[in-house]
Every structure is written in structure tokens, then in C-alpha cells.
KOLDO-962053 format. One line per field, with one value per residue (C-alpha): residue number from 0; residue in three letters; z, y, x. Coordinates in nm, 4 decimals. Example, Ala and Ser with C-alpha at 12.3 -4.5 7.8 and 13.67 -1.06 7.14 Angstrom:
2
num 0|1
residu ALA|SER
Z 0.7800|0.7140
Y -0.4500|-0.1060
X 1.2300|1.3670
! end
This chain:
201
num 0|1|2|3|4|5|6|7|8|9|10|11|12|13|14|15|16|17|18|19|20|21|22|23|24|25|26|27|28|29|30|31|32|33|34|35|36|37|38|39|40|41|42|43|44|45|46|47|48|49|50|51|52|53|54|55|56|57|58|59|60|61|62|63|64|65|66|67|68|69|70|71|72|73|74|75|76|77|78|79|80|81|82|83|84|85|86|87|88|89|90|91|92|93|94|95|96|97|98|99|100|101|102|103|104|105|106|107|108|109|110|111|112|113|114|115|116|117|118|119|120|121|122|123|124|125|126|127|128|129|130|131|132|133|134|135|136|137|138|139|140|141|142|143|144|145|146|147|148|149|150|151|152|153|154|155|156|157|158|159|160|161|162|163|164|165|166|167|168|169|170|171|172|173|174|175|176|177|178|179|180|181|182|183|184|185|186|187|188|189|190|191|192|193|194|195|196|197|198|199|200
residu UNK|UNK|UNK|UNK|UNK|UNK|UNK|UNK|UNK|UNK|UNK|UNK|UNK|UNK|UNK|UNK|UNK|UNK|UNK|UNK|UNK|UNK|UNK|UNK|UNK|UNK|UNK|UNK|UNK|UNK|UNK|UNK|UNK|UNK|UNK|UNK|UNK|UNK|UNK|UNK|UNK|UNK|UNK|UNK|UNK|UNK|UNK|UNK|UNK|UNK|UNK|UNK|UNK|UNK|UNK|UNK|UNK|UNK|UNK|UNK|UNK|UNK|UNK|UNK|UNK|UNK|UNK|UNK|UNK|UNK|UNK|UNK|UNK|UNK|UNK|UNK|UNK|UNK|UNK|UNK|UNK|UNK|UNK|UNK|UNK|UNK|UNK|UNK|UNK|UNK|UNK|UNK|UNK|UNK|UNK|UNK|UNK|UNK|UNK|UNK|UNK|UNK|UNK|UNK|UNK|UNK|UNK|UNK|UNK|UNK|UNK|UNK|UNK|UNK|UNK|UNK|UNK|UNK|UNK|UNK|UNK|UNK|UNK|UNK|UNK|UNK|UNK|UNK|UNK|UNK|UNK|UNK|UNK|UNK|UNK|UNK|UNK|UNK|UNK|UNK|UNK|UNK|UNK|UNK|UNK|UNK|UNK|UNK|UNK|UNK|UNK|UNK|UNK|UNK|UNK|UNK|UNK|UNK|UNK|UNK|UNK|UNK|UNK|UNK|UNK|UNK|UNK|UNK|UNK|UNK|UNK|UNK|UNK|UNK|UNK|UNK|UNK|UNK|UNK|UNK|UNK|UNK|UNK|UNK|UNK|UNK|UNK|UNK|UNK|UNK|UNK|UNK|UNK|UNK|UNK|UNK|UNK|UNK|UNK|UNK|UNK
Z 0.0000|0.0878|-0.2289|-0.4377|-0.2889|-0.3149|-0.7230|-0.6908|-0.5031|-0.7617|-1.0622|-0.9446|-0.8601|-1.2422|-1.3205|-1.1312|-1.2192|-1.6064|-1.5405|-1.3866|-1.6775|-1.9029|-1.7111|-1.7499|-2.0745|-2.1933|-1.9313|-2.0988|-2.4152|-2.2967|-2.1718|-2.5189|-2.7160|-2.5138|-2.5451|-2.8774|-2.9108|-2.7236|-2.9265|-3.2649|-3.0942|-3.0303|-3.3713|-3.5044|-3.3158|-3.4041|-3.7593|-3.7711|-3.5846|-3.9188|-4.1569|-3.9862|-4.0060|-4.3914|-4.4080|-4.2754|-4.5079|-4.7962|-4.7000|-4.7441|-5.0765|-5.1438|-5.0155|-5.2375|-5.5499|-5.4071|-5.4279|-5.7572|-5.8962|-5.7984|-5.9215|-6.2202|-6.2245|-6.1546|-6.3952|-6.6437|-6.5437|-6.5888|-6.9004|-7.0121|-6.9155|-7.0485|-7.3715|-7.4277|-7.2864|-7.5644|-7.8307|-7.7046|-7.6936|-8.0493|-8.1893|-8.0136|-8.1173|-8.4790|-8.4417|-8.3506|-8.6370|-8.8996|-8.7045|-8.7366|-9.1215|-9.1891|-9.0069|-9.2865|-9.5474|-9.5012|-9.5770|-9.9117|-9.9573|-9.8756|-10.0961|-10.3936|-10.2494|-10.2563|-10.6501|-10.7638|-10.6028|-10.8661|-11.1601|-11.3432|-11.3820|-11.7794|-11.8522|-11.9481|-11.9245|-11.6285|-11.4312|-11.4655|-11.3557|-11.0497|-10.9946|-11.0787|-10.8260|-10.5209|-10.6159|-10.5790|-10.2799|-10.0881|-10.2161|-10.0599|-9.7086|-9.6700|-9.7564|-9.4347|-9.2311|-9.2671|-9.3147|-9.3159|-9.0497|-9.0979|-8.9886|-9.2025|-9.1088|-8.7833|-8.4403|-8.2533|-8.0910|-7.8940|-7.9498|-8.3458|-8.3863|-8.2865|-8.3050|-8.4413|-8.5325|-8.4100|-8.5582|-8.5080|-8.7294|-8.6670|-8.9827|-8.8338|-8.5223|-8.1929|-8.1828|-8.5497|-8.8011|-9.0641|-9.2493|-9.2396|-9.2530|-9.2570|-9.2763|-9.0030|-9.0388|-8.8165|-8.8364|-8.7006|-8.4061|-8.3257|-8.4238|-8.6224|-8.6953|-8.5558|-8.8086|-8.7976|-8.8087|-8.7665|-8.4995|-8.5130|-8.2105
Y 0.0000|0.2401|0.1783|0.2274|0.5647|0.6637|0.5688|0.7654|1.1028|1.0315|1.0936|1.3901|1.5647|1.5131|1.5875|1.9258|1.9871|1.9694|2.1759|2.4778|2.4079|2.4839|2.7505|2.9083|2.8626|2.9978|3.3138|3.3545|3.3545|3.6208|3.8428|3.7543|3.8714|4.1485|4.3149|4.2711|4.4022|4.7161|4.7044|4.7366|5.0463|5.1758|5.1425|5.2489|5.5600|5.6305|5.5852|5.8106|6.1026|6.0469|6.0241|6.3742|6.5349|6.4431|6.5212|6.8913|6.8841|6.7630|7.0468|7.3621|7.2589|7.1381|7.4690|7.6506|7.4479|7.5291|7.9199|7.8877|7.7005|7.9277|8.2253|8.0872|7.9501|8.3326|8.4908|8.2461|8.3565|8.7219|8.6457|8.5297|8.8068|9.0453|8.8640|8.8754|9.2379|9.3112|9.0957|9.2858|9.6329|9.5809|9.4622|9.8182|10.0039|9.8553|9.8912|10.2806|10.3458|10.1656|10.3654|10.7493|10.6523|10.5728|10.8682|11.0735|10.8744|10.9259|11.2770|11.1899|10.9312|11.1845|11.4479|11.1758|11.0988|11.5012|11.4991|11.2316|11.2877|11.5897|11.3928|11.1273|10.7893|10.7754|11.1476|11.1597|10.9590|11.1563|11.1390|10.7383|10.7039|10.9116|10.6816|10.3727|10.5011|10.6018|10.2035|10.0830|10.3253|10.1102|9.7546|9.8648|10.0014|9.6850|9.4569|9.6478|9.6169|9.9120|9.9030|10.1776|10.1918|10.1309|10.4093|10.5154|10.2911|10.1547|10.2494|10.5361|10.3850|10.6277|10.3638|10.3911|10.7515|11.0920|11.2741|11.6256|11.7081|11.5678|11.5780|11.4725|11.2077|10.9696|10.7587|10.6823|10.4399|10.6190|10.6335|10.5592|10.7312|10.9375|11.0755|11.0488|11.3565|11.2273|10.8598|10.6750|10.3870|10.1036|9.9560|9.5905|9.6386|9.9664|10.3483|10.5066|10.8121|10.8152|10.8776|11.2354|11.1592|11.2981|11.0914|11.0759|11.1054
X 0.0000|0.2761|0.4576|0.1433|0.0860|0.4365|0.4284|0.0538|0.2643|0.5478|0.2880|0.0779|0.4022|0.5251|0.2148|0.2145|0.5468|0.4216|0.1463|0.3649|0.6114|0.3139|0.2057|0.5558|0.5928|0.2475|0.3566|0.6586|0.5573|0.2315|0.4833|0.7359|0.3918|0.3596|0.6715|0.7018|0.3870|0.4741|0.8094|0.5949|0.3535|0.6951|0.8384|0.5200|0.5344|0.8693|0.7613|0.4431|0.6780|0.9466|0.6669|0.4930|0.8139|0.8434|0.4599|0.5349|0.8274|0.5929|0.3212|0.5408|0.6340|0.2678|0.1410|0.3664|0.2105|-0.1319|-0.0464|0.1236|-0.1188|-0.4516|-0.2116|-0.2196|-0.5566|-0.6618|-0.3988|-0.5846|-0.9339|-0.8495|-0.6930|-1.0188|-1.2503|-1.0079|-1.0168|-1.4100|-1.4158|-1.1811|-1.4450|-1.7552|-1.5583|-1.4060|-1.7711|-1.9264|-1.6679|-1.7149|-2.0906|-2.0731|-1.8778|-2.0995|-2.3988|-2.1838|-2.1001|-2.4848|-2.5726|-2.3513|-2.5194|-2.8626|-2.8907|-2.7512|-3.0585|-3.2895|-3.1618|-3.2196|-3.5627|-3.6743|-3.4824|-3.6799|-4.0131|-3.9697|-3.9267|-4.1263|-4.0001|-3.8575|-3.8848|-3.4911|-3.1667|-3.0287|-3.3546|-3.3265|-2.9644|-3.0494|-3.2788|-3.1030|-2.7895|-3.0468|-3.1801|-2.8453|-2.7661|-3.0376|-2.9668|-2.6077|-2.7316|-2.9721|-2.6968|-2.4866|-2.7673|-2.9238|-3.3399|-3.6162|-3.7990|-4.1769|-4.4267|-4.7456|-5.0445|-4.8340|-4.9141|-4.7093|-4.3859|-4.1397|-3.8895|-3.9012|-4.0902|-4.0434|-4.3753|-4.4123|-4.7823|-5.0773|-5.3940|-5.7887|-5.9335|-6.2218|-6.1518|-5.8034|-5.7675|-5.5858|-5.2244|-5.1884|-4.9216|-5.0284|-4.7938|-4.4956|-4.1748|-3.8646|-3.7902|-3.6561|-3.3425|-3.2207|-2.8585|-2.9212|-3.0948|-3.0187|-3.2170|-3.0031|-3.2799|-3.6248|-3.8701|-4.0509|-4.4258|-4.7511|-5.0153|-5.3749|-5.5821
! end
């Protein structure tokens, strides 16, 4: 009995002494994971400060490509603008003076029209190449963009008429043009001369 106790104390102490071995080992190798855990933080500490450094490094060049490149994206824009301000002032400036050379034609155009009002059509040679150069005269200012504008029979419009007599006359709706003094001309869409008219009612 006393030896099979003693074999029995023999085992549980190999036993135990396996089990702390175990214990250590799996301790060991806790406190092995640990450190190298804490190790890595460390290294990836170390790392992040480097890479910050080279990031702050990085950002004063990359906010000096920022600057330079809105300078230039703004340098650019104002480019631009200056370039269609210079289109829409070239186009006025070409518009006003088509409009003051019309303006200096159309005095001509109404000296023919008071000649030939005079003068039948086929009386004599002259009379017909007056009237063949006024024709051409006006084939010439419609193909520049110059048109009469239209007034006897239209209703009164400050835009297009300037009103100098005004007369009574039930046969004639209100506001309507008579007669009609001097002719009026657009260039494009612009009044070059208001026509002179007379309004009824």
C-alpha cells in the first residue's frame, strides 16, 4: 500500500510539475507577445513622428504648389474676361462706327428721295440714272444692315418715332401714323434716326 501511494505522489508531482512548466511557458511567451507588441507600438510611433516630419516637409512645398497654382488659375481667369471684354468692346466700337457713317449717309438718300419725287419715272436719261444710283444706294445700305424703319399705317412707338404734329381724325384708329416727314433707319438692331411723323388722335 505504501509503495502504491508513493508511485501515486510520484505521478501527481510530475504531473504538477508539467502543469507549472506549461504555465511558465504559456507566461513567458504572454509576456514575449507582449513586449514585442509594445516594441511594434513603439516602432510604429517612431515611424508616424518620421513620416509627420516628412509630411510637414511635404506640405510647405505642397502649399507653395497650391499658391502657384490658384495664381495661375486666376492669372488664367483674368486672361479670359479680359479677352471677351476686348471681343464685345471691339464689336461696339465697330458697331458705332458703322452707325456714325450711316448717319452721314442718309442725308444723301434723302436728298435723292426730294430729286426724284420731282421727276417722273422715264422722262430723261439723267432722271433714270439718279434713280437707278439712289436704287443701288439702298440695295447697298440693306446689304450692311441698314433698313427703313416702318411708320405710315403703324401704331405710334417712342422707341421707333419721334412725333411732331398731331392731328384729329375719326376715320383713323388712336395712336396711329399718318404721315410720315422724314424717314426713319435702323442699323441691325439699333435706331439710327427716328422717323418724324404725324399721330392721329
Amino acid at each position: 500500500m505504501e509503495e502504491f501511494s508513493t508511485e501515486e505522489a510520484v505521478k501527481e508531482a510530475v504531473e504538477n510539475a508539467e502543469a507549472m512548466t506549461e504555465e511558465t511557458a504559456t507566461e513567458e511567451a504572454e509576456a514575449t507577445e507582449t513586449t514585442e507588441a509594445s516594441e511594434e507600438a513603439d516602432e510604429a510611433k517612431d515611424s508616424k513622428k518620421i513620416f509627420k516630419k516628412k509630411e510637414k516637409k511635404k506640405d510647405k512645398r505642397d502649399e507653395q504648389i497650391e499658391q502657384l497654382n490658384d495664381r495661375v488659375m486666376r492669372q488664367m481667369a483674368e486672361f479670359e474676361n479680359f479677352r471677351r471684354r476686348t471681343e464685345v468692346e471691339k464689336s461696339q466700337m465697330f458697331g458705332n462706327g458703322a452707325k456714325s457713317i450711316v448717319e452721314k449717309i442718309l442725308p444723301v438718300v434723302d436728298n435723292f428721295e426730294r430729286g426724284l419725287a420731282t421727276v417722273e419715272e422715264g422722262a430723261d436719261p439723267f432722271s433714270d440714272g439718279m434713280l437707278m444710283i439712289y436704287k443701288q444706294l439702298l440695295t447697298t445700305l440693306d446689304e450692311a444692315g441698314v433698313k427703313p424703319i416702318e411708320a405710315v399705317g403703324q401704331e405710334f412707338n417712342p422707341d421707333f418715332h419721334n412725333a411732331v404734329m398731331h392731328v384729329e381724325d375719326e376715320e383713323v384708329g388712336e395712336n396711329i401714323i399718318v404721315e410720315e416727314f422724314q424717314k426713319g433707319y435702323m442699323y441691325n438692331d439699333s435706331v439710327v434716326r427716328h422717323s418724324m411723323v404725324k399721330v392721329a388722335n
